[in-house]
Every structure is written in structure tokens, then in C-alpha cells.
N, C-alpha and C positions, 0 to 999 in steps of 0.2 A: 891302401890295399893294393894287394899283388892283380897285376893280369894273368888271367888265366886259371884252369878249374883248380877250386879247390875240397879238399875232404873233409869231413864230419865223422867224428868216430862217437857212437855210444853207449860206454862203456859197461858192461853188466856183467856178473859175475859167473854165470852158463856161457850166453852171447854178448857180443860184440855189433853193433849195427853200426855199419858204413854209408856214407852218402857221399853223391858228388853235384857237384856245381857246372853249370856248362861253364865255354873258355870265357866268356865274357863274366862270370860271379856273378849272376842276377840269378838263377833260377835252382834249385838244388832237388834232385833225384834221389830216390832209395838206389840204390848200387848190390851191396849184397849185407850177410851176417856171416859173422867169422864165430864156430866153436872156442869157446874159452881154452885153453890148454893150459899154459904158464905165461907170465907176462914178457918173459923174452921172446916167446914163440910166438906169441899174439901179436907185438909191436912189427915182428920180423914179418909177420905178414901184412898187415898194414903198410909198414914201409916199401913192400915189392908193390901192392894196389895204389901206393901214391905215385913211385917212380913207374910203373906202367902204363897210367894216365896223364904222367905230366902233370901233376902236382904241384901249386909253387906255396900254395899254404895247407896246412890241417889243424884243426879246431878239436878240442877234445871237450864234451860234454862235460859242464861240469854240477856234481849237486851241492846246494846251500840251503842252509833254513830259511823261515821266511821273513828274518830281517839281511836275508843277504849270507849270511856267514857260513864259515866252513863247518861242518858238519860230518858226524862218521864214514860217510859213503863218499867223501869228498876226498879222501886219502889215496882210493884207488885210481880215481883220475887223475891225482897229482899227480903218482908215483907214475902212471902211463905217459904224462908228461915227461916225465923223467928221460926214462925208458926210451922213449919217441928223440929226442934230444939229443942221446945217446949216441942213437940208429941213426942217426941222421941229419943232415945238413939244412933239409926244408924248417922251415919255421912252425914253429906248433906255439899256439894257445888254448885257453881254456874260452867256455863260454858257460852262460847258465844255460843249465838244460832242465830247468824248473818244470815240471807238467808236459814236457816233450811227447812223452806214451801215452798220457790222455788225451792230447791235442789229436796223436798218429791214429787213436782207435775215434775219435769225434768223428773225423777226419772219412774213415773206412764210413760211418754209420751213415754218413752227408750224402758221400757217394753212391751209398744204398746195394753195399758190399753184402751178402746176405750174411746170416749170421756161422753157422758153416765154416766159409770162407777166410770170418773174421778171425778164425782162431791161430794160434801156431804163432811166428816170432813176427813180429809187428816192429822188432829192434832196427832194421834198415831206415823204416820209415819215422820213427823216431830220432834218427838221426841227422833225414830231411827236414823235418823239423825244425832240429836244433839250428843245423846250415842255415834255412831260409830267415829262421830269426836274425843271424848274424847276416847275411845278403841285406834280409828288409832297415834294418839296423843301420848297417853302412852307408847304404843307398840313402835314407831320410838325412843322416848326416850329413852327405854331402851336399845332397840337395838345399837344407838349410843353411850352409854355408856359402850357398850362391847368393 
């Protein structure tokens, strides 16, 4: 794994949910939600949010069925792999973003976020989420490799 923060995009067909990681990759923050627009316009914003924080990796949510496999909505986050690849020099992969939006709204209920509150795009913190999965992930891997 790279030093230094890295981004979370999760993917959605209105929104977009962004996260980031502080410089050291252990911790991962909701950051913002980007409007869908077209997927070249999408990625091109994405790409200015990683080079403007210094970015050395981004992760792209990815969905699977529940033996793992790709799956209809798994097309879109290819293809923004794609896209991302394209734009850009920084290194992009996929991760599972399996249950990411119900972990983000669990998450909101723990906190004791009122309900209210809870409503509107929750897609930023979804994509904390997903990041922290791949943080916690890493991190136990290395760890067991000591």
C-alpha cells in the first residue's frame, strides 16, 4: 500500500459518494457527494478531488452477488474504472462495497443522529465505509504478516 491519503468513490447512478483517508491510510472520512452528470464529467471531477488532496491511490466501490460475483450494477463501477485509468496516472481499484449504505445508515442510528437528519444522501459516508473496510483490511494483513 501507497503513503499517503487515499480516495473512496461510491458509485451510484444520481450520486456519487466520495471519502478520504488521512496521510497515514488508517482512518477514512466522508469528504463530499458529486451529482451524477455523464461519466466523463463525473470521473473529471473525481480526478481534480484526488489531485487536490494528494491522492496516491482511489478505490472504486465495487457491487457482487453473494457468492462474490459480478453482477448488473458491477458494470458501472468497471466502466468508472475504466474512465478513472484513463484520467489519470494515480492507481485506481475496485473493492466490495457489499452492504456499505446500510452499514452508513446503522452507523447514523449508533450515533443517535435523529431521524430527520438521517435523511438526504448518506452516499459520502458510504463510501467511508467502503475506504475503512479496505484501511481495516490492510492494516489486519499486515499485521498478520508480522
Amino acid at each position: 500500500m501507497r503513503t499517503g491519503p487515499i480516495l473512496a468513490v461510491d458509485p451510484g447512478e444520481k450520486n456519487i459518494g466520495i471519502a478520504i483517508s488521512d496521510s497515514e491510510a488508517k482512518l477514512a472520512r466522508p469528504l463530499q457527494v458529486i451529482r451524477h452528470v455523464s461519466m466523463r464529467v463525473d470521473v473529471a471531477q473525481i480526478v481534480a478531488l484526488a489531485e487536490e488532496n494528494g491522492v496516491q491511490q482511489i478505490i472504486v466501490g465495487l457491487p457482487t452477488g453473494g457468492a462474490g460475483e459480478l453482477i448488473r450494477s458491477s458494470r458501472h463501477s468497471l466502466k468508472m474504472v475504466e474512465e478513472l485509468q484513463f484520467q489519470t496516472a494515480i492507481p485506481v481499484q475496485t473493492w466490495d462495497e457489499n452492504n456499505s449504505t446500510q452499514q452508513a445508515r446503522q452507523n447514523l442510528l449508533l450515533l443517535g443522529v435523529k431521524r430527520e437528519k438521517r435523511g438526504g444522501h448518506q452516499d459520502a459516508l458510504a463510501a467511508a465505509v467502503i475506504l475503512q473496510s479496505y484501511l481495516d483490511h490492510f492494516v489486519s494483513e499486515t499485521t498478520d504478516d508480522k
